[in-house]
N, C-alpha and C positions, 0 to 999 in steps of 0.2 A: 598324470602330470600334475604338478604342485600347483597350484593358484598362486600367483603374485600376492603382495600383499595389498597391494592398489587396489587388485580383482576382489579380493577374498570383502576388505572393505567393501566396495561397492555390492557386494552380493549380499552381503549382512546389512547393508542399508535397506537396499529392496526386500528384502527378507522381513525386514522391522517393518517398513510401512505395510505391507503389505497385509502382516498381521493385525496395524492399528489401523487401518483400511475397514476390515472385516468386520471388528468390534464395534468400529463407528457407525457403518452400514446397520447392522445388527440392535444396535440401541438406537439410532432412529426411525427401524423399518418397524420396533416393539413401542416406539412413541415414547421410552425411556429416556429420558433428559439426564438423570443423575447417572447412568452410566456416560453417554455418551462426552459428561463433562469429565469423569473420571477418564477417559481416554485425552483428549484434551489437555489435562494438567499434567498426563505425566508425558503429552509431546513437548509442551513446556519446558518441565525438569530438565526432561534430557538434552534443552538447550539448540533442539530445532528449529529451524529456521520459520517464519511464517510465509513463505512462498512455499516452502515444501509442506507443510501442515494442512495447504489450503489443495494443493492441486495434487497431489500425492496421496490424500489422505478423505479433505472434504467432498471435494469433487467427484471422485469418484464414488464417493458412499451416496451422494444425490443422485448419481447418473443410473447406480443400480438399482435407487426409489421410483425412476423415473420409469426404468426397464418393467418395473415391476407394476407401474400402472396402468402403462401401456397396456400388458399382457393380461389386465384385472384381476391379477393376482393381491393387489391391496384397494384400498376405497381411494375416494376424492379425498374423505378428511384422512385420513391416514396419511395418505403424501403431502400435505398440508401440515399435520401436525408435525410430521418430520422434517417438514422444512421450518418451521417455528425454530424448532431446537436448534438446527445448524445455523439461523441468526442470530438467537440466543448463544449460540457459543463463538460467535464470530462478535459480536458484543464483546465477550469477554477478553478472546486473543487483542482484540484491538484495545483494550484501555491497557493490556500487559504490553503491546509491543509500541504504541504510539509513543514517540516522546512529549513529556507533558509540557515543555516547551521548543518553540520551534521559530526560528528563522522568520521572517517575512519576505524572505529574499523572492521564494519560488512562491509563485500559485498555480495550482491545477485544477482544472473545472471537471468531473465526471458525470457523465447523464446517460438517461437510456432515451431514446428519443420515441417522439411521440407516438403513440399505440404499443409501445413495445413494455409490456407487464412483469418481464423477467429482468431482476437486477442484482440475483445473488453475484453474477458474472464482474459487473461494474463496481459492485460494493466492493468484492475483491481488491480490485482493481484501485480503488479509494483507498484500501486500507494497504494496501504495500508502497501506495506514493506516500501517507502520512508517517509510516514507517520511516524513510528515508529523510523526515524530517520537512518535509514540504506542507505547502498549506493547501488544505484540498476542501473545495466545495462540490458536496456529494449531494445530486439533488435529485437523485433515485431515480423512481420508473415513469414511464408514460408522461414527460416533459413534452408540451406541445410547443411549439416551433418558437413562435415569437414571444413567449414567456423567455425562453433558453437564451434568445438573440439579447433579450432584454436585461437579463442575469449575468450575460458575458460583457456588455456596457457600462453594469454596473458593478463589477467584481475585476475586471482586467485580468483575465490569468491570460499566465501565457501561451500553454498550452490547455483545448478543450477535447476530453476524451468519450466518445460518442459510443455506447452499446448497439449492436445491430444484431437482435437472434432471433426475428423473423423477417422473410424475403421482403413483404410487402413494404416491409419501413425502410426499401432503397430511395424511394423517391421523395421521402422526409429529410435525409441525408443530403444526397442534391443539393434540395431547397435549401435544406442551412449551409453547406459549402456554399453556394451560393451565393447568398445572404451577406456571409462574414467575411467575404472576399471584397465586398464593396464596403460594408458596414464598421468592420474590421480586422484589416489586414495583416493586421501585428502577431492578432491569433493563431499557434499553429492549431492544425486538428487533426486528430489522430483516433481510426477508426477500428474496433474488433468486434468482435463476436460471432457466432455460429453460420450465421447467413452468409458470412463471407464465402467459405467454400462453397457455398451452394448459388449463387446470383454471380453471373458474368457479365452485369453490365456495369460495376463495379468500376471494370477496367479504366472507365476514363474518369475516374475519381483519383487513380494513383497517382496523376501527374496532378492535384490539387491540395492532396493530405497524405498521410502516413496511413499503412494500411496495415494492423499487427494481428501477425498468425494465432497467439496466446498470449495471455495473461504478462507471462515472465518478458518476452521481447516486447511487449507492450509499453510494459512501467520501463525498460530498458531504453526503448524508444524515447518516450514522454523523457528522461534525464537526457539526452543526446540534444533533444530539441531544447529543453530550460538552457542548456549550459550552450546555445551556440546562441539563443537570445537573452544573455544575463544582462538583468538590470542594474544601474548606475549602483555603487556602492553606497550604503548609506552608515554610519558611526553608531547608530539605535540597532541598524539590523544585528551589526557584526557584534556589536555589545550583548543582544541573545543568543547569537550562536557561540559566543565564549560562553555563557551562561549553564546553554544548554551541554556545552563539552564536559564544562569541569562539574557540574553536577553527576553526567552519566559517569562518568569518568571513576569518580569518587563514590560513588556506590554502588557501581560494580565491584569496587574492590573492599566495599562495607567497611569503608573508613569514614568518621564522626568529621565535621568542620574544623574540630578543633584540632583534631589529629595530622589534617593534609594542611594545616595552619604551622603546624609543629614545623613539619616536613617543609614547608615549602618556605619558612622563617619568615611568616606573615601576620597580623593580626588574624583571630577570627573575625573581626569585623570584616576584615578585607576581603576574607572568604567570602562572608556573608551579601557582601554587597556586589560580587562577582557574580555568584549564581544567580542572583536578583537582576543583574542585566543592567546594572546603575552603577557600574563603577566601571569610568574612564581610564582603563588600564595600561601603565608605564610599561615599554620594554622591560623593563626589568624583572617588574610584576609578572609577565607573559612569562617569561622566560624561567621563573622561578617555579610556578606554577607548572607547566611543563616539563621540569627536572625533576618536581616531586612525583606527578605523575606516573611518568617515565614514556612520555613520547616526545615527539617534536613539536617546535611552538607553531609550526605550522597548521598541525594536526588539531590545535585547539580554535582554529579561523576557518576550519574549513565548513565550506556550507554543502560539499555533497551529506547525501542523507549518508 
């Protein structure tokens, strides 16, 4: 029987990662960094997404380091120094996929709560909200309780996304549901990681926060919740998120200022002071700019990532 073309695609997707899977594995299980980065650059190239670079790819090259320490089939520093490299090149994906400006619209808090030492999980997790353009304060591992409560008073995000990947740190969780249900209410929170399948007392935390299976339904989640609590509009915000449109916009398509100035029958000045987030822009301007483009002027106000 023929394979669809749908099928055949997806089967040559999973075929490809599966490959850059191996390689990844392989050059961090050797403590090789410069391969491991050669695989890396060419998930890039070929214009992968970084949700699937991360869980398709990195993830599973750790889970197999993991497998392997377990078994002492490698050292302490051995899985250590592999794990060096895969934030060393999560470093990297991230300064490629971050936009270099972004919104103020959203903020996201991510933490791993207290005693919990494992944050490659939440880093993740950090870097596919800032992806989508949002503003994210990552404040890694082992956050003890009232530091975190005290960071959430002082930062307002809207939504606070909590690490859980050992059982013992359910009753840290609690305490801070707890906490920011009196302290602040405004806050959604929203909870993942490993320990979830595994602690059933959990249960009566679902009807207090969001509770996300993986990675992917998590950041999915975390946008559900910013966009049913969007904040008042502000003239500064929306004036970076034009910024940030016609910037990507414009070189993605490795066109010069002066060229989509051409195009769009504008000064370059006017360009210049668009992507700079300081120019109070006419219908007209919107509109012009979005012709050149060639999307909608809607498309250049939008504040999803």
């Amino acid at each position: 029987m023929a394979l669809s073309a749908e099928k055949f695609a997806a089967d040559a997707s999973v075929g490809y990662f599966d490959g850059q899977r191996e390689r990844f594995a392989q050059a961090i299980i050797n403590g090789d960094g410069e391969s491991a980065e050669q695989v890396t650059d060419e998930l890039v190239a070929a214009q992968q997404a970084l949700g699937d670079i991360y869980l398709k790819v990195i993830t599973p090259a750790l889970e197999s380091v993991g497998e392997l320490w377990c078994r002492a089939e490698i050292s302490i520093g051995e899985e250590k120094l592999a794990t060096q490299i895969v934030i060393g090149q999560m470093d990297r994906l991230r300064a490629h996929f971050t936009p270099s400006v972004r919104p103020v619209l959203y903020r996201v808090m991510v933490a791993c709560i207290e005693g919990d030492q494992h944050f490659i999980g939440a880093r993740m997790t950090a870097d596919l909200c800032g992806e989508r353009g949002w503003n994210v304060d990552f404040l890694g591992s082992d956050v003890p309780n009232h530091a975190l409560v005290e960071m959430v008073h002082r930062r307002h995000p809207q939504v606070l996304a909590l690490s859980l990947t050992m059982a013992q740190g359910v009753e840290h969780v609690g305490w801070l549901v707890g906490e920011l249900e009196k302290s602040a209410p405004e806050v959604r929170v929203i909870i993942g990681g490993r320990a979830l399948g595994e602690n059933s007392s959990l249960g009566n935390l679902s009807q207090r926060c969001e509770i996300a299976k993986d990675i992917i339904t998590g950041v999915a989640s975390i946008g559900r919740l910013l966009r049913a609590d969007r904040p008042k509009s502000v003239l500064k915000e929306y004036q970076m998120v034009l910024a940030h449109r016609v910037r990507d916009l414009r070189t993605k398509r490795g066109w010069t200022q002066e060229h989509l100035a051409d195009l769009a029958k504008v000064t370059r000045a006017c360009v210049i002071a668009v992507e700079g987030g300081k120019q109070n822009v006419s219908m007209d301007i919107l509109v012009r700019m979005a012709n050149a483009l060639e999307v909608a002027p809607e498309t250049l106000l939008s504040v999803e990532g």
